[in-house]
C-alpha positions as CSV (number, residue, x, y, z in Angstrom):
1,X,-125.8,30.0,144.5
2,X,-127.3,27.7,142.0
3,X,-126.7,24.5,141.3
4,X,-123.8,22.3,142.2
5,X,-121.5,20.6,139.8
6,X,-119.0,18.6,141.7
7,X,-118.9,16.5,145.2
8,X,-115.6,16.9,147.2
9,X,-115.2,13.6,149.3
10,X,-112.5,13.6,152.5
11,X,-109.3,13.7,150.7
12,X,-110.5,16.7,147.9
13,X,-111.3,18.7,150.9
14,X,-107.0,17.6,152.7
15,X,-105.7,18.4,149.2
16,X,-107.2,21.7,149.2
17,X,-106.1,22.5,153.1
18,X,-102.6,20.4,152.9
19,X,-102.3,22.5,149.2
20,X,-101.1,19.2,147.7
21,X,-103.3,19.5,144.5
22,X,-104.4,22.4,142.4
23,X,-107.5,20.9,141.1
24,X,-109.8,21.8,143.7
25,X,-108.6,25.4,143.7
26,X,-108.8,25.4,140.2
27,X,-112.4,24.5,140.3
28,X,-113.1,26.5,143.2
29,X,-112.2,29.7,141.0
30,X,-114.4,28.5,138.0
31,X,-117.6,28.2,140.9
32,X,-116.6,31.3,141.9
33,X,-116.8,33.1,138.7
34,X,-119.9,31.2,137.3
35,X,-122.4,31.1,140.8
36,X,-121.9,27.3,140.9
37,X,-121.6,25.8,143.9
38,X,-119.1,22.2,144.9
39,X,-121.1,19.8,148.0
40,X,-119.5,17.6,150.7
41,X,-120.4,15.5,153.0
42,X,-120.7,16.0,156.9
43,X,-119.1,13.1,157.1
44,X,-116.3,14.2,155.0
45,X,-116.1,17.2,156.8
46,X,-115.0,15.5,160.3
47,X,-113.3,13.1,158.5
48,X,-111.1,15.8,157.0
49,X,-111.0,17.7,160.7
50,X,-109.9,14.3,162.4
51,X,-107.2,14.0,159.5
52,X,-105.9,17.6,158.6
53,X,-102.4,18.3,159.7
54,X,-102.7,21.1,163.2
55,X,-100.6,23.7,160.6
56,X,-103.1,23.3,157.6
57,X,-106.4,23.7,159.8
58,X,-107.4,27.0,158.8
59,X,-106.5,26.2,154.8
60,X,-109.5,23.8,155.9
61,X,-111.5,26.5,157.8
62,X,-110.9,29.0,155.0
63,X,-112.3,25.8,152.4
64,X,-115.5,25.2,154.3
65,X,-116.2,28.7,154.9
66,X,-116.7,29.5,151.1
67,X,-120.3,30.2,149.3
68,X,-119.3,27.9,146.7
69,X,-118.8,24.7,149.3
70,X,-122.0,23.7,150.4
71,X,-121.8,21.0,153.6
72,X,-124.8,18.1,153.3
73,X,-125.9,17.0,156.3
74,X,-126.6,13.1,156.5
75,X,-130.5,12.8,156.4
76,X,-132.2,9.9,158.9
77,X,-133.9,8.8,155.0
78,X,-130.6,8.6,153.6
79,X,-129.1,6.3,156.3
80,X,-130.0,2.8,154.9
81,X,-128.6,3.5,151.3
82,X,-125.0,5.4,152.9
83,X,-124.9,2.3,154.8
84,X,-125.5,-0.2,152.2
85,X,-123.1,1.7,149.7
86,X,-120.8,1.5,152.8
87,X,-120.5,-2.0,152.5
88,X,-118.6,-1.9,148.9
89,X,-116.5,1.4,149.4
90,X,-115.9,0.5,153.3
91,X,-115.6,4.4,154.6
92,X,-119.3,5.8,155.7
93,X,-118.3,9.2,154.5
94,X,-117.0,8.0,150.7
95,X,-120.5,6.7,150.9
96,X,-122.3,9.7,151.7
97,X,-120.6,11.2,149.1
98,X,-121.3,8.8,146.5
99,X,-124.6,8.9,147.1
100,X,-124.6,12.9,146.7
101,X,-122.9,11.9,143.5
102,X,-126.0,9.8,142.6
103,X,-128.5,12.7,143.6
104,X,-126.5,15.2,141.3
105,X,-125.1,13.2,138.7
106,X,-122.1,15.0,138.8
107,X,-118.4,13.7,139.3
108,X,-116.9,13.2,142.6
109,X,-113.2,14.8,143.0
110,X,-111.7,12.3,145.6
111,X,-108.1,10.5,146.6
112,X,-109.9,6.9,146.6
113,X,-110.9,6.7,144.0
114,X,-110.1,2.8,143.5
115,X,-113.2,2.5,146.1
116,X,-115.4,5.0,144.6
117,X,-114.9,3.2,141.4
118,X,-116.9,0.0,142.4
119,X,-119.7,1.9,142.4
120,X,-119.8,4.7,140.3
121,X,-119.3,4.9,136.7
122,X,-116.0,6.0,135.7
123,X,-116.8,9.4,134.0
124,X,-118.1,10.6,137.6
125,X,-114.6,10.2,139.5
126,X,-112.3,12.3,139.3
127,X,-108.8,11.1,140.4
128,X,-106.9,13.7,142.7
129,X,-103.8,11.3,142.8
């Protein structure tokens, strides 16, 4: 896979699994065909296990499983930045995310995106709702 060009937060990766919105399919199918690859957060990841309805666990399963998802683990370096972006969008995984979002520059597909907006531009979120 080469590079990624989108960052799924928590409630991209519950659309996908509760099949509420066809956007993150849609751009799952363009990865797909073009070797590009979608990131999301460990933290996004439990958050979405701790939150994804029992019947939609392997939609979920099937999600992370993909070559074109590829799960960031939260580095020890990146702790003191996740935490200080935690302060403004008040959910430690949206703040992982963000910051992949930063490291990337690509846009964040997310369900909060009131939050994400305060502090990322408004050409890098990408409103599910």
């Amino acid at each position: 896979m080469s590079e990624p060009i989108r960052v799924l937060d928590t409630g991209a990766l519950l659309a996908y699994a509760h099949q509420t919105n066809m956007h993150v399919p849609s751009q799952l199918a363009y990865c797909a065909d073009r070797d590009l690859t979608m990131q999301t957060s460990v933290l996004c990841v439990a958050e979405a296990y701790r939150d994804c309805r029992r019947e939609a666990l392997d939609m979920l399963e099937v999600l992370l499983a993909l070559p074109s998802i590829e799960i960031i683990e939260c580095k020890v370096e990146d702790a003191d930045m996740v935490g200080k972006i935690a302060r403004t969008v008040e959910r430690l995984s949206l703040a992982h995310s963000c910051l992949l979002v930063f490291a990337i520059d690509m846009p964040l597909m997310t369900t909060d995106a009131g939050r994400a907006g305060k502090v990322l531009e408004s050409g890098l979120v990408w409103n599910l709702n």
